[in-house]
C-alpha positions in Angstrom: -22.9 32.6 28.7 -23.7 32.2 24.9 -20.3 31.7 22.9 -20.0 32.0 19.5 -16.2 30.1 19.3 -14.8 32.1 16.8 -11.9 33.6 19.1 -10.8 29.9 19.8 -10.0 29.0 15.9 -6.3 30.4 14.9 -6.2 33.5 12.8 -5.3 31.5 9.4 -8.8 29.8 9.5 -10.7 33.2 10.9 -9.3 35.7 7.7 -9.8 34.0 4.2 -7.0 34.8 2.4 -7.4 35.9 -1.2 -5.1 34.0 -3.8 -1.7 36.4 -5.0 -1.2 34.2 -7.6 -2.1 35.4 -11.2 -1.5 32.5 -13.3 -5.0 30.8 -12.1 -7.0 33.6 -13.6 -5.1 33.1 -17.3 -4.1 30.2 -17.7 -6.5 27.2 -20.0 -8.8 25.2 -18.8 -7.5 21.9 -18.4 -10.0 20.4 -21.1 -8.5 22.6 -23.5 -4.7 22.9 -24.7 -3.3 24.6 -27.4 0.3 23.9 -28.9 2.9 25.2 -27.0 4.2 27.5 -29.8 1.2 29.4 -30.3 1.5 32.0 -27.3 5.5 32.1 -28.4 4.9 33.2 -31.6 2.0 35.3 -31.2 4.3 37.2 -28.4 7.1 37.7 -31.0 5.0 38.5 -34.2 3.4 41.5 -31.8 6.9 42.7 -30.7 8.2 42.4 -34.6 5.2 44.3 -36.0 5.6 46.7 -33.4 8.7 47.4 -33.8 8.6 47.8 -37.9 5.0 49.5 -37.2 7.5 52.1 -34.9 10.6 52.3 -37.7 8.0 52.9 -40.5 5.7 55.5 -39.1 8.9 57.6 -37.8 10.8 56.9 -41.1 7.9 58.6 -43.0 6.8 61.5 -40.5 10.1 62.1 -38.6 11.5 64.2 -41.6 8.3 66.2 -42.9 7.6 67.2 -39.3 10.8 68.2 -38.1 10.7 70.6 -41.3 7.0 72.1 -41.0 8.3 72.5 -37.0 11.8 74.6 -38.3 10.1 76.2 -40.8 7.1 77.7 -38.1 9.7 78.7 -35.2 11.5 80.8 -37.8 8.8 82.4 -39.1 7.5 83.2 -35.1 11.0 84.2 -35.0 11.3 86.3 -37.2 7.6 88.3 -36.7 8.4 88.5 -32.9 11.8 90.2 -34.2 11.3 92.6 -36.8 7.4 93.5 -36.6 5.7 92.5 -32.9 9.0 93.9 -30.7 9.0 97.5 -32.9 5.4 97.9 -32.7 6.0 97.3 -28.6 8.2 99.7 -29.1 6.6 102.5 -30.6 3.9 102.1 -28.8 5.6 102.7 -25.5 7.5 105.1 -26.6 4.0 107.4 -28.0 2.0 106.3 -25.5 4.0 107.8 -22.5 1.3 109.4 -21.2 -1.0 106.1 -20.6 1.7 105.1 -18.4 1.6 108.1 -16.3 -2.9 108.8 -16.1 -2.8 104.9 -15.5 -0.1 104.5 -12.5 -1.8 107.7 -11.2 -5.4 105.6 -11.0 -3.7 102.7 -10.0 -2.4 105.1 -7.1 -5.5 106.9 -6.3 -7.8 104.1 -6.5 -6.4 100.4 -5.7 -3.5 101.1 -3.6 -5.5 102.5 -0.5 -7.5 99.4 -0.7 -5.1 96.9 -1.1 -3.0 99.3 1.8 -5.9 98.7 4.3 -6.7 95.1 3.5 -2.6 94.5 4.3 -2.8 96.6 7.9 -6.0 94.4 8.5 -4.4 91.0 7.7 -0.7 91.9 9.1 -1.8 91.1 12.4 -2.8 87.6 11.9 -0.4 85.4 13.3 0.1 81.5 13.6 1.2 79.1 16.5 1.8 76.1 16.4 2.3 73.8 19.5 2.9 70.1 19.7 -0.1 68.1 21.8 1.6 67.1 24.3 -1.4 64.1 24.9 -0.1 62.0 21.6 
């Protein structure tokens, strides 16, 4: 029989394994060095900038918005209390008979459908057995 000797070889040598180290992809080439210092420093002059970056942009917009946001929620505030709720409530209070034409149509026309569709779909049911074959 023709034999291709691949099931003699031990698994290490049959699966390639690909290399879990990160440091080959980003470290230098060894032809090319720079001074040790240089990823250091560049490491902590990003963490100081970003840090001052972070203290001076909240320093100068932490205060104005924190006032333009107080300032809006009481003027929302103060039209949901003294002009939207009244004019809620005025409105239910003369329209009275909107209520009653449109929970009559509501009655008349969608409940019977929505009735029938329930009595249709109330009889579905749902079993579930184990598979005894797993």
């Amino acid at each position: 029989m023709f034999h291709l000797g691949v099931s003699d070889k031990p698994l290490e040598v049959r699966v390639a394994k690909p290399s879990s180290s990160y440091a080959p992809l980003i470290q230098q080439p060894p032809s090319v060095r720079s001074f040790d210092k240089v990823w250091l420093w560049s490491h902590a002059l990003f963490e100081v900038s970003r840090l001052w970056c972070y203290r001076l942009i909240s320093l100068l917009l932490a205060v104005p918005v924190s006032l333009v946001a107080g300032i809006l929620f009481a003027v929302l505030s103060c039209l949901h209390i003294w002009l939207i709720m009244p004019s809620v409530q005025l409105l239910l209070i003369n329209m009275h008979w909107v209520r009653t034409v449109w929970g009559s149509i509501l009655n008349i026309l969608v409940s019977p459908f929505f009735t029938s569709i329930g009595k249709c779909c109330g009889q579905i049911t749902i079993h579930l057995a184990k598979d005894e074959g797993r």
